[in-house]
Every structure is written in C-alpha cells, then in structure tokens.
NUZA-201624 format. One line per field, with one value per residue (C-alpha): residue number from 1; z, x, y. Coordinates in steps of 0.5 Angstrom, whole numbers. Each point is the difference from the previous one (the first is absolute). Example, Ala and Ser with C-alpha at 12.3 -4.5 7.8 and 13.67 -1.06 7.14 Angstrom:
<pts>
num = (1 2) $
zz = (16 -2) $
xx = (25 2) $
yy = (-9 7) $
</pts>
This chain:
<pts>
num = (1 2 3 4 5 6 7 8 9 10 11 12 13 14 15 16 17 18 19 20 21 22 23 24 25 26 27 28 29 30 31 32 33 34 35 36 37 38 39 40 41 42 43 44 45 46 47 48 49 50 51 52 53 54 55 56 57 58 59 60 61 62 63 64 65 66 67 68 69 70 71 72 73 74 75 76 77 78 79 80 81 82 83 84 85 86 87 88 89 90 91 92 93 94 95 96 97 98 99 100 101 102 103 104 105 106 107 108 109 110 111 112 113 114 115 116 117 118 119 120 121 122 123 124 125 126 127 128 129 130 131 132 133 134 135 136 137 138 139 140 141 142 143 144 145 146 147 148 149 150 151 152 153 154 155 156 157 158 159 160 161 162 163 164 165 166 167 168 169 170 171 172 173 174 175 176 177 178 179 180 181 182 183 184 185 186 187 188 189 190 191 192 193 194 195 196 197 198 199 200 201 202 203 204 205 206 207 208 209 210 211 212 213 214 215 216 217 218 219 220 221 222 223 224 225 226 227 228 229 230 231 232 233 234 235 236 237 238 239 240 241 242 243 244 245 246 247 248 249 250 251 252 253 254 255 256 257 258 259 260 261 262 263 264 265 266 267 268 269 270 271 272 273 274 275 276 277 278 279 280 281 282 283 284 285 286 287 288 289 290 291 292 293 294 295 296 297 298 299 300 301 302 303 304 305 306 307 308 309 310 311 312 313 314 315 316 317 318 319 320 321 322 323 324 325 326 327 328 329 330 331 332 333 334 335 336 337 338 339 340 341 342 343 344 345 346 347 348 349 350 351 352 353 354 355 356 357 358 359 360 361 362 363 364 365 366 367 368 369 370 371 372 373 374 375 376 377 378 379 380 381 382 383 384 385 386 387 388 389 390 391 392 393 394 395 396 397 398 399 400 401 402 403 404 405 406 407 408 409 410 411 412 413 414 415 416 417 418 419 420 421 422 423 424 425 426 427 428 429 430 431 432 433 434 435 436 437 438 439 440 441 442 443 444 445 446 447 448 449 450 451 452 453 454 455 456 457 458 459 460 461 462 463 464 465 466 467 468 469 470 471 472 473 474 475 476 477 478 479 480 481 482 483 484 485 486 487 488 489 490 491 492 493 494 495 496 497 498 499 500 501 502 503 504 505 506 507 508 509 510 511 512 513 514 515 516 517 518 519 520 521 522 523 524 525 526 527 528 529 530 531 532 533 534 535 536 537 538 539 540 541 542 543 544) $
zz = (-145 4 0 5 -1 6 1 5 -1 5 -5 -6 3 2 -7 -4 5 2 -5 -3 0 0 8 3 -5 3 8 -1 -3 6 5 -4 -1 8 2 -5 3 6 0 -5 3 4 8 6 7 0 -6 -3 1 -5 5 -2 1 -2 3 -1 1 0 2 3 2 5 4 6 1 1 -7 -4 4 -2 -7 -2 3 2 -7 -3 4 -3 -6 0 3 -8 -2 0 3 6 8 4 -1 6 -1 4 2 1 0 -8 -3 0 -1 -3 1 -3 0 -6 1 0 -7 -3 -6 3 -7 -2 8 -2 -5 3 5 -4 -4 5 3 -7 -1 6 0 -1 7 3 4 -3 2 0 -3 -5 3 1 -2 4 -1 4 -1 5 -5 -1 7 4 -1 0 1 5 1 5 -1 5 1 2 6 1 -6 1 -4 -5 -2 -6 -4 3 -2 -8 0 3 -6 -5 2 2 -8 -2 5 -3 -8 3 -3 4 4 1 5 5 4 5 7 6 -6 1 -6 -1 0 1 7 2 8 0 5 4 3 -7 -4 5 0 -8 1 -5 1 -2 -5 -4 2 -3 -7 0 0 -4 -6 -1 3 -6 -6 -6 -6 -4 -8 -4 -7 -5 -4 -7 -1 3 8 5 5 7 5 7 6 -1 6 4 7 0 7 7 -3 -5 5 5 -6 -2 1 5 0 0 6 -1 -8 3 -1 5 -1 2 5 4 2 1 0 -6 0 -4 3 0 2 6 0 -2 6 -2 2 2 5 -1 5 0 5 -1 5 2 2 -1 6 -1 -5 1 7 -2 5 -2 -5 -1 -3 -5 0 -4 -8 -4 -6 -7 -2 -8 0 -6 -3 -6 -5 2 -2 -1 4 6 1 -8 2 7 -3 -5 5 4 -5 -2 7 0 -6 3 8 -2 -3 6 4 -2 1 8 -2 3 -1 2 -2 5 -4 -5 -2 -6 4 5 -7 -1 7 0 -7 2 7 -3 -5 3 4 -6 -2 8 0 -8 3 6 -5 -4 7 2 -7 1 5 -3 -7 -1 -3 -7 1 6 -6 -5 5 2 -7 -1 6 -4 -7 4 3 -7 -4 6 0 -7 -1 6 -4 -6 3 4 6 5 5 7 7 -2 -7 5 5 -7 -1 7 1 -7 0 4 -4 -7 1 1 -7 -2 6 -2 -7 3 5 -5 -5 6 1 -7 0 6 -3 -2 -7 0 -5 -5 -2 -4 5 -4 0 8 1 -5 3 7 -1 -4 5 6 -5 0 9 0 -5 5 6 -2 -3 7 4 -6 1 8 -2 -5 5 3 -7 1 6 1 4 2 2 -6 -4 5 0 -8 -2 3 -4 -6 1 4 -5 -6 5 0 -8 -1 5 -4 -6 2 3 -6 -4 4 5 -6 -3 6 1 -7 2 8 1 -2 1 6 -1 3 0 1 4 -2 5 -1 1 4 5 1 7 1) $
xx = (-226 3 8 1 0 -3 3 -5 -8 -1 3 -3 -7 1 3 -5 -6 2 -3 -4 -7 -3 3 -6 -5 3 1 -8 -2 4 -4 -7 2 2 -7 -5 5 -2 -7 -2 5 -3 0 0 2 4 5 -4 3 0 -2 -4 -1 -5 -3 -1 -7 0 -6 0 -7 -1 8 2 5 5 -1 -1 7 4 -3 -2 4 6 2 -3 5 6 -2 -2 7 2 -2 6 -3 -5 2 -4 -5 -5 -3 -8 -2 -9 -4 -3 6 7 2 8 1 5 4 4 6 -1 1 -2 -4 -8 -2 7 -1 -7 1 7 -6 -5 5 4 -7 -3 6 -1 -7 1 5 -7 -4 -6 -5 2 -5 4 4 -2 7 -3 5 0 4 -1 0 -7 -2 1 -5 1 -8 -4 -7 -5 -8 -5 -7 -1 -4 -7 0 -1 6 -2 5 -2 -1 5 5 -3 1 7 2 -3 5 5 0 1 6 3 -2 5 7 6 -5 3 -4 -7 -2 -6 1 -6 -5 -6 -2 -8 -2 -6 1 -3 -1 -1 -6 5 -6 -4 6 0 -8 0 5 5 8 4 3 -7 -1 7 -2 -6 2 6 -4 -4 6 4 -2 4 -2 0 1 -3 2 -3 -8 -2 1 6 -1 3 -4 1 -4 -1 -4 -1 1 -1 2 -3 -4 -1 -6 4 6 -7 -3 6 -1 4 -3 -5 -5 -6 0 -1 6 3 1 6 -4 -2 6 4 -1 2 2 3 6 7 7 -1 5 5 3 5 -3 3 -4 2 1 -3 0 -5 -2 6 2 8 3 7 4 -1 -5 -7 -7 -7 4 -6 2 -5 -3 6 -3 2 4 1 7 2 9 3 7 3 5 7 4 -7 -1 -4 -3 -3 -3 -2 -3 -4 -3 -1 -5 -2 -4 -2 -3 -5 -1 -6 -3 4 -3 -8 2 2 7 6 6 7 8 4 7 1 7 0 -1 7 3 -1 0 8 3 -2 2 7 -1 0 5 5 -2 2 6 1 -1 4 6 0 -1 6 4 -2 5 5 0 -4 -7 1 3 -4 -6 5 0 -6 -3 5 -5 -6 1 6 -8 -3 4 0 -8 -1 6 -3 -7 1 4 -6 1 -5 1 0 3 6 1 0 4 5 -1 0 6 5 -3 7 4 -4 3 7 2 -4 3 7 -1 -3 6 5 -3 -1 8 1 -4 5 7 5 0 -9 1 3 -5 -7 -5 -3 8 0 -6 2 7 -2 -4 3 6 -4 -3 5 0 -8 -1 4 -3 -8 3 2 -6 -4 4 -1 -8 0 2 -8 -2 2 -4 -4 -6 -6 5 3 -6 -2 6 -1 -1 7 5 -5 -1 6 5 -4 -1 8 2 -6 3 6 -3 -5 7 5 -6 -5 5 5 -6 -3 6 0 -6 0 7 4 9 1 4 7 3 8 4 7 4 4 8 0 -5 5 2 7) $
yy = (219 -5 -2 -4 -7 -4 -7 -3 -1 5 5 -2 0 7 2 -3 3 6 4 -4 3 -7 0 4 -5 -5 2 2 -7 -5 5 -1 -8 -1 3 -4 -6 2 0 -6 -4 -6 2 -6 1 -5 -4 -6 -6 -6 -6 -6 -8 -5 -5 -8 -2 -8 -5 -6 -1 -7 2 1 6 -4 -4 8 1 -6 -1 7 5 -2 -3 7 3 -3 2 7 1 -2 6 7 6 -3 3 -3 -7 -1 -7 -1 -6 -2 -5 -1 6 1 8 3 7 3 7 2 4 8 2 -6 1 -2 -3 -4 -2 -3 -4 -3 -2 -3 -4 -3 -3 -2 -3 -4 -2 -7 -1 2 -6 -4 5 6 6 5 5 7 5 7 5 6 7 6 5 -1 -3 6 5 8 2 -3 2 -2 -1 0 0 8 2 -1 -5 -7 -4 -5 -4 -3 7 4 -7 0 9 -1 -5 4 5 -4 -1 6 3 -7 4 6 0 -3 -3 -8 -3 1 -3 -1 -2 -1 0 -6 -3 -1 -6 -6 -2 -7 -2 -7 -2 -7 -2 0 -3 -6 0 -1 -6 5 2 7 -3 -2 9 2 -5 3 7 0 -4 7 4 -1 1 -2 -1 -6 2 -5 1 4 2 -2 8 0 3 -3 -4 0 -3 4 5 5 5 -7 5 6 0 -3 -4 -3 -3 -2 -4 -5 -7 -3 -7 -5 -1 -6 2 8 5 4 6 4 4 -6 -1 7 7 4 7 5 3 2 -6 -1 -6 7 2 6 5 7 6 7 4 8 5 8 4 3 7 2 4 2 -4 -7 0 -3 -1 -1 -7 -6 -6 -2 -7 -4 -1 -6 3 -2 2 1 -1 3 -2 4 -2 -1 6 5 6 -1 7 -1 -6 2 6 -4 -4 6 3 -7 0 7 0 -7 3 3 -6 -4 5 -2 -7 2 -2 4 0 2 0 -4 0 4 -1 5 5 -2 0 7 3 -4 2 7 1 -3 5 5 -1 0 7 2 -4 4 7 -1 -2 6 5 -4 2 7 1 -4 1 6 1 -1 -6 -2 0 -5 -5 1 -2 -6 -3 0 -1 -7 -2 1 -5 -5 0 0 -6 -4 1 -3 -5 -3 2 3 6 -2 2 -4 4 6 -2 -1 7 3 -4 2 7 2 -4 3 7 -2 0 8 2 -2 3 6 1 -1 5 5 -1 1 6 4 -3 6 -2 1 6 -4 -5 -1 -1 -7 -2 1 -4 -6 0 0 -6 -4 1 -4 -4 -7 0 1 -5 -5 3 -1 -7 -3 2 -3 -7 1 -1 -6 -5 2 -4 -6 0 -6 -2 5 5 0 1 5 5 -1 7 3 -4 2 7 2 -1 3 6 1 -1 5 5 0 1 5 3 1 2 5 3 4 1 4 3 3 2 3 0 7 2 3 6 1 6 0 6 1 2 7 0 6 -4 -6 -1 2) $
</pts>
C-alpha cells in the first residue's frame, strides 16, 4: 500500500498504474495497435496536396479573338475575382471561345469551390453578348488527374498490329481496372478508335458538279441515328420509328446516296474510297522504346545491346482515390493485368508497367522504417553506457509504445503514412525519450541516496516521478509551442510540411504519458536497491 500522496499528474499516473495488472494489458495493446496502424495505414511516397480549379469555357461562334477578349473574358475576369478562395485567374482569348482558368487557394475545399464557380457564372448569364453558346464549367482536381500506375501496350514481336481490335480489348480492360476499389479515374492515351474512313476522289467530286458540303450531309444523315418517338400502340407499346444497324460495314457506307445525277443516284463509292480503319486525323500517338540482347559485364557495362524497332503504344493511367493507399491499389491492377496476359498474350498484345507509384510508396515508408528501428537500437546502446542495461531496456521501450500511439492517432485521424510522417518521427525521436530518461534518471537517484532503505520500492518510484513531473510537463510543453506556428503555414509548403505539426506534438504529449505510467511500472519490475554496507569506524583506529 501506498502512502505517498503525489501532487502532480506525473505521480498520480505512476500511483494509479504501478501495480495495476491491467498495465502490462495495456503496453501489449498500444504495441499491437501501432503495428495494425502500420500496415493498413494508406502508404504514399509523398503528401497529397489539395490543389484543384476549374475552367470556364464560353462560345462566341462568328468572333474574332480580340471581340471574345473584350466581351467575354475580360468581363468574366472581373467577376470570378468576386469569389473568396480563388489565387490565380488566367484568362485565353480565340477565335470562336473565350477561356477563364481558375486556381483555388491550397486547402480550399474542392466541392464548396465548385459551386461558388458555377454560381457566380450562372448568376451572370444575362451580362453575355447576343450570341453566346452555354458556358462549359469544367472543374479540375489533381487528386484524381495524377495517376500512380502507368501501363504500356504494344503489339509483341513477330505480330502484326491491328489497332482497331487491340483498341476494343483495351476498353474492356480499361472498364474492369476502372471496377477495382479506390480506383477513381483511367484513361487511354495513344489509343486510335476504329472507324469508317472516307477518301474523297476531287477529280470525281467536280465531275459529278457536287460539293464537300453535299458529301458531309449525306454522311451524317445515317451517321446519326436518333430515334424519333412517335406516341404509343392501341395495346399500349411504344412506336418509334428507326434503322436498324443502318452501319454495320464498308458496303453500307459505299452505298449511301450522295446525290441525284440525270434521275440516276450517285452512290458514295462513286465518289470516294471507303475503308475501315482506325482515327487517322487522331495525331497523338506515343512509341515505346525497347532494348534485348544484352549481355552484363561487371556492374553497370553492357554490349551486344540492340534496339528493337520503336513500337506504337497504347498506355492505360490509372489515378485512385485521395487519401487511399497506393500500394493496395497498385497491387490490384497488378493482379487485374496478370490475371488477363494470357488472353493479352493470344491477341499479340504486351504489356508493361512503366510507373508504379505503389511500389515507390512502399520501398519508401520501409526504408525510413528501418531507419527508425536503427536509430531505436542506437538510443538504447548509447543508454547502456550511460544509465545501465535495465534502464537502457525502459527507455528503449518508451520509443515504441510513443510511436504506436502516434500512428495509430494519425490513423484514425485520416492521415496517410508518407515521407514527411517519418521525417515527423525521425525528427522527435530525440525528443520522445527526454522525458523517460528524466523519470529514469530521478528514480536511479533516488535509488543510491543515503536514506534508500528506509523506503517501499513502489513509494521510491512514485515519488521520483512525481518529483520531476511539473518541470517536465513545461519542458515538453514549450517544445510543443515552438511546432504549432508550422500549422498555420499556408501555400503548398504548408500543406506539404502538415504532418510534422500533426504528429510531432502528439508524439510528445504521449511520451509524457508513456513516461509517467510505464517507466515506474518497469522499474518495479526490472529495477532492484543497491545494497549499502556501512563501516563504523573503531575509536581505537582515530588518527591522533
């Protein structure tokens, strides 16, 4: 039983755990949780900073650039500055439409930004000139437009690419990744969509006495199909009236009517060739670059290496959801592909993974990982020699269970692990130990003062500690104030550099606790009286 009655928290944490069997419970599950947080927190090389905007997009078909700039953007300009949380406004001028970006401020919350920008141009509809198209509001957030997998497709070796079946393949799969969970955004750069193209014969054409014009009407009479709903049935059906498949093959596109000529119809084919076919009005294509046939001498020598002929690619982006965990996802798509290269394979496509930002992610947070558990182990070899090996053990187990309960309140609060939550770490781990170190320190005082043997072991610890309580409480608190100015921060920097005011401040308040409650407990535990053997002099012995 305890008769010392602390006065600071210090000594009451110390006096109310000390002897509690639900101490060791507790240490075990702070552990247990840290780890689980560790392993199911969202992993990302770096920070993911909330930077979005949007853009205004208003047609003025007939004007000159210099009209679109005066009438449209201008004006425009001036009334997007009305809205709070917009940084940058960059206004384009063309012939035909105007174009507004805009940036909002870093932190802005993306949906509340939207709408003030929607708003304020609806609001302004009627300020538009006679004329003007509907206004396109396109938002935009990088969040989602960054992707964190990259995967290339060309046509394999000794295969013949066919661009119009390798693109419907793609699709398919591109809607399946697009399934996964987290993933928000796919897109397919490079691709050529199939289509009917139609070469037009300008000798033929002037011949006939036709125009373009009468070619591009014709075309898009049967190009379009738009049913037109002409009411109900007696036995109440729905009538509408339509063609069937009116394009399903090179000879239906031959065979539409272009024009009358001496009461015979000219056909299409008269005039042009027609051909199915990929977008070749579609110039964005991208290569793929390859080298085999090298043989390696010594680390980084090659010879023998051949380029293979540069190979059209079709690359499939991935993007996930802000504040997922990138290697979760990037493993998805990993076994999505490898679950489809067989099939990939028997159609000549191959593929590879040219950006794999989960893997990044993880090789990151695990290097700095281990980094903190180098930097622990050189903490409690250096305690060794300055406080002894039992103590060196209490500290050392400070370090971890301080960690646990800053990953798992880093977790729950939304946050992902990333470099700059280590670098948090890396940099309070110093720092976290103090107040162990103090606690232990008084304690191994207290242990080798004169009056040792006349005091219970558990009053020893509990005074100790509550004896360097109200100074380390201060202590901890001014290094706390000297982080919180790096929250209000503001800009991309400030976004960047989050987590170290989010979790260094937290680190510290936990070491205090896991101070006060763990270290006496170990103590009672691992820590023992020295032995003092006290001589009495003999009077005899006195020097004269």
């Amino acid at each position: 039983m305890i008769n010392y009655k602390p006065k600071d928290i210090a000594g009451k944490l110390a006096k109310a755990f000390i002897k509690n069997p639900l101490t060791s419970i507790l240490g075990i599950t702070l552990i247990l949780l840290g780890f689980i947080a560790l392993q199911v927190m969202p992993r990302e090389e770096d920070p993911q900073i909330s930077i979005s905007g949007g853009a205004v997009i208003v047609p003025l078909p007939g004007a000159t650039a210099a009209e679109v700039e005066k009438v449209i953007v201008n004006p425009l300009e001036r009334k997007l500055r009305e809205i709070k949380g917009i940084d940058h406004i960059y206004g384009m001028s063309m012939d035909n439409v105007g174009i507004v970006n805009v940036m909002y401020k870093i932190g802005e919350r993306r949906e509340d930004s939207n709408l003030k920008l929607y708003d304020k141009v609806m609001q302004n509809m009627d300020n538009l000139p006679k004329g003007t198209m509907q206004p396109l509001v396109k938002p935009f957030d990088i969040d989602i437009d960054i992707p964190i997998v990259t995967v290339a497709f060309y046509p394999k070796k000794g295969t013949k690419a066919n661009y119009e079946k390798m693109y419907e393949k793609l699709r398919a799969l591109q809607q399946k990744v697009n399934a996964i969970e987290n993933v928000a955004k796919t897109t397919l750069k490079g691709s050529h969509k199939p289509q009917f193209n139609v070469e037009v014969d300008m000798g033929k054409l002037t011949a006939y006495n036709l125009s373009l014009g009468q070619i591009m009407k014709a075309i898009q009479s049967v190009a379009v199909d738009v049913p037109d709903i002409k009411g109900r049935t007696k036995d109440k059906k729905l009538l509408i009236f339509g063609i069937k498949n009116a394009i399903e093959s090179v000879d239906d596109v031959k065979s539409i009517i272009v024009a009358q000529y001496m009461g015979s119809p000219i056909y299409l084919r008269d005039v042009a060739k027609v051909e199915r076919g990929i977008d070749y009005q579609n110039f964005k294509s991208a290569y793929l670059d390859m080298r085999e046939g090298r043989t390696k001498e010594g680390k980084e020598k090659y010879k023998d290496g051949k380029f293979i002929p540069q190979k059209e690619q079709v690359t499939l982006t991935i993007s996930k959801l802000a504040g997922t965990n990138a290697v979760f996802v990037a493993k998805s798509v990993e076994k999505l592909l490898e679950e489809h290269k067989e099939e990939l394979s028997k159609e000549g496509i191959g593929y590879i993974i040219t950006r794999d930002y989960g893997e990044r992610a993880n090789e990151a947070v695990n290097e700095l990982v281990q980094h903190l558990v180098i930097t622990i182990l050189i903490i409690a070899v250096m305690l060794i020699f300055a406080l002894g090996f039992r103590e060196s053990i209490i500290v050392t187990f400070s370090v971890p269970a301080i960690l646990a309960i800053t990953l798992f309140i880093a977790y729950i609060t939304g946050q992902t692990i990333n470099r700059i939550t280590l670098f948090a770490f890396l940099l309070s781990l110093g720092l976290l130990v103090d107040a162990a170190i103090i606690v232990i320190e008084n304690i191994h005082r207290h242990l080798h003062a004169h009056d040792v043997d006349k005091k219970d072991m558990e009053v020893l610890l509990v005074e100790a500690t509550d004896e360097i309580g109200a100074p380390t409480n201060i202590a901890t608190l001014a290094i706390i104030l000297t982080m919180v100015p790096m929250a209000f921060v503001g800009g991309m920097m400030g976004s960047f550099m989050k987590p170290i005011p989010y979790n260094v401040p937290v680190a510290l308040i936990a070491s205090l606790f896991v101070a006060y409650i763990f270290t006496p407990y170990l103590g009672l535990k691992l820590l023992k009286k020295p032995k003092h053997k006290h001589k009495h002099k003999d009077s005899s012995q006195e020097v004269k």
